[in-house]
C-alpha positions, -999 to 999 in steps of 0.1 A, spaced: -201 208 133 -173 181 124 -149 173 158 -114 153 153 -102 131 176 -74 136 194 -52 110 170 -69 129 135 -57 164 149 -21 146 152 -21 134 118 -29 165 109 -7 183 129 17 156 113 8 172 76 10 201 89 37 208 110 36 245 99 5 254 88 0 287 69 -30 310 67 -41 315 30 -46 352 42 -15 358 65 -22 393 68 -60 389 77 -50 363 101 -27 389 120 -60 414 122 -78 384 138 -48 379 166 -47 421 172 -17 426 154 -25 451 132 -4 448 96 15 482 98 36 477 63 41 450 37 73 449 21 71 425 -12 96 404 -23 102 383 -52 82 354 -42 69 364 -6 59 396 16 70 407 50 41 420 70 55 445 97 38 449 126 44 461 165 57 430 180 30 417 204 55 400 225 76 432 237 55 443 265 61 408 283 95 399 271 111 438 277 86 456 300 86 482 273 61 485 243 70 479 206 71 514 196 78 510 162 75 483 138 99 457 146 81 423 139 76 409 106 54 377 96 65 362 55 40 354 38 53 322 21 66 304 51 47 319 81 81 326 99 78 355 117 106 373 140 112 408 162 145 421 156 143 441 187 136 418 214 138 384 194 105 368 195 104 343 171 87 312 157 62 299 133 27 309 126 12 286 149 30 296 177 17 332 174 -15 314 173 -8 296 202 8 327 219 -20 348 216 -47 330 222 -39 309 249 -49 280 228 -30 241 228 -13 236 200 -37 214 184 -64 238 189 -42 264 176 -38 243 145 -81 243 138 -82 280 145 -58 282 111 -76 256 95 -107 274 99 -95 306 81 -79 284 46 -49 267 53 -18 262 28 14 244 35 42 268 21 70 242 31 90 241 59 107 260 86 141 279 79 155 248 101 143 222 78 148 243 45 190 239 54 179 199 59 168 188 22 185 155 25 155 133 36 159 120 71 159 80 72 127 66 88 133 41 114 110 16 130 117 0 163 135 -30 149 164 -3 146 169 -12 186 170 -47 185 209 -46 186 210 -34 217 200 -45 255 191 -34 289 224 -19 307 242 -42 328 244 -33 369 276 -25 367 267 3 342 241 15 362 261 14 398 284 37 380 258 64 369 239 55 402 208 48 376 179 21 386 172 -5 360 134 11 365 144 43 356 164 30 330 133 10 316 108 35 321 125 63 296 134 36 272 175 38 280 195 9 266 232 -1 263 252 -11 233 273 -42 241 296 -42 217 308 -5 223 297 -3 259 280 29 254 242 42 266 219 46 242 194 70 245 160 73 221 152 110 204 109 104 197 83 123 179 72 140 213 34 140 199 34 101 183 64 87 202 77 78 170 116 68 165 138 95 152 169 82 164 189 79 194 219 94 214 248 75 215 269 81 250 298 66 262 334 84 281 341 116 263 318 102 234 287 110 220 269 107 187 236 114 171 221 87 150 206 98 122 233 124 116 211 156 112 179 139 138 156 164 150 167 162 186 159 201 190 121 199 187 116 171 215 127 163 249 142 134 263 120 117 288 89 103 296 69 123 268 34 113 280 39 126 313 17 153 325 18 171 362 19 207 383 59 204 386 88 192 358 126 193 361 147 203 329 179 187 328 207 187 300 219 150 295 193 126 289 213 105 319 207 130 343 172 128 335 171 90 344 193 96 372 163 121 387 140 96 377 157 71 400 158 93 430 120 97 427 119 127 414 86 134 386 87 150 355 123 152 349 133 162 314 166 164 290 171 190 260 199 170 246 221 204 261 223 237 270 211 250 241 166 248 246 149 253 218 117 274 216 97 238 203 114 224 239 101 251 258 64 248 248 65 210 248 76 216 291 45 244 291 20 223 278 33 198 302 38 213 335 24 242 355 58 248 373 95 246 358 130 237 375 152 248 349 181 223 364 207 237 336 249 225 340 267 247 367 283 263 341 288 295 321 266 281 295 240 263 316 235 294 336 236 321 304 209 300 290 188 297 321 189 330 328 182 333 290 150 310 293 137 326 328 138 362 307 117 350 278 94 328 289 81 338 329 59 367 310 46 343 293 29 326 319 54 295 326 62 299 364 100 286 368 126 285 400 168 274 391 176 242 409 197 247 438 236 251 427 247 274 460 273 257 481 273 228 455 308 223 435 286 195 415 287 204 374 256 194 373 230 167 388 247 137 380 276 146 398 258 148 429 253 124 453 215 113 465 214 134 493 229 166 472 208 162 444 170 158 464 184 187 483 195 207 453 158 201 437 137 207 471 160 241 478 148 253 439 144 290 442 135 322 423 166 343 409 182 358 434 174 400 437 204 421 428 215 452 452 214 484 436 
């Protein structure tokens, strides 16, 4: 039997990035979700099935068919609880498998590429390749820089964070999180910021040290406040480039970590979608705590100072139980 390498299942992956069983419909069978209807379209067919996620995600089973799986793009979706993702993540979901091990399970039943994701479908503009060249504008940030975000020039070094002289503002790579190759960069200065490409896939990576593996990781919003745990020795410390975490985000942090801090802003969106992440994805085996906002004022780690902020992450706790 053939084996890949670790850097041929990447390219692959890299072909591939949503792979598409020539038998959509068998494949389902395979994963125990048994094809209950198939509503054809013009070009495609929706395959309805009882969504395999509900149990976990609602306590409740899926009592009538309220997932569907196309055909043509391997999308598939639960209009009931909201499960939702690409064919490989089912794969991945059910199985328990890595994501590159998910990818040779659909390889091994006749794989097609049927195009891309509804995200990339609205993004038919190609996206500008850069190289690393692309950086060579810009420079380590001065001390003066980092004495004002309380940032080590370590830290700073270690997740790649640089500083635009001429505009005086950080700026912050966005990287292929499997190749750690250059999609483009937060820009970040007072009351500014800017992508770079317009359009960059920030949503489907992480900001920080993307070949970092251990038990416990940190998520964070702003890339800075990454670099700013970083400094205060703390591991594993992540960024989602805001409050909005994408499913691709989540299961980068699960194949990462054994443990989550979701370290989310103090505010009403930080905390809806923490409480939002927590929900969907402790029943599916990602152990998580909130990091430790009570008696703080602080926005959000940055804002605290050293003492605050280790005592913020080391006081990480499960939700609090609400009296009935």
């Amino acid at each position: 039997m053939k084996t890949h390498s670790p850097t041929d299942v990447w390219e692959q992956l890299a072909a591939y990035s949503n792979p598409v069983p020539s038998d959509v419909a068998g494949a389902m069978g395979r994963l125990d979700v048994e094809v209950l209807r198939e509503l054809s379209g013009e070009d495609s067919t929706e395959f309805l099935a009882r969504c395999p996620a509900h149990q976990a995600l609602t306590g409740k089973a899926d009592r009538r068919p309220s997932f569907s799986v196309n055909s043509r793009s391997g999308l598939f979706h639960c209009f009931s609880c909201g499960y939702a993702g690409v064919f490989i993540d089912l794969v991945e979901d059910q199985l328990g498998l890595p994501r590159a091990e998910a990818f040779q399970w659909i390889a091994r039943h006749g794989v097609h590429r049927q195009g891309d994701t509804e995200e990339q479908e609205k993004r038919k503009e190609p996206r500008e390749r850069l190289t690393e060249a692309a950086l060579a504008l810009f420079g380590p940030p001065p001390a003066e820089a980092l004495a004002r975000r309380r940032l080590t020039a370590e830290a700073c070094a270690a997740f790649g964070v640089l500083w635009d002289p001429g505009s005086r503002h950080w700026i912050l790579p966005i990287r292929d999180p499997h190749t750690g190759e250059l999609w483009g960069w937060q820009e970040k200065g007072k009351r500014f910021f800017r992508n770079y490409p317009q359009g960059v896939f920030k949503s489907r990576t992480l900001f920080g040290d993307l070949t970092w593996r251990g038990r416990k990781a940190l998520l964070l919003e702003s890339p800075l406040d990454a670099v700013r745990a970083h400094s205060l020795g703390i591991e594993g410390a992540f960024a989602s480039f805001g409050a909005h975490v994408s499913e691709a985000q989540m299961r980068l942090l699960k194949e990462r970590c054994e443990f989550l801090v979701l370290g989310l802003d103090n505010d009403s969106a930080g905390c809806t979608s923490r409480d939002r992440l927590y929900a969907r994805w402790r029943p599916r085996g990602l152990a998580m705590k909130f990091l430790d906002y009570r008696g703080i004022s602080a926005k959000d780690l940055g804002d605290m100072d050293d003492e605050t902020a280790r005592s913020a992450y080391a006081g990480a706790h499960y939700p609090w139980r609400r009296r009935h």
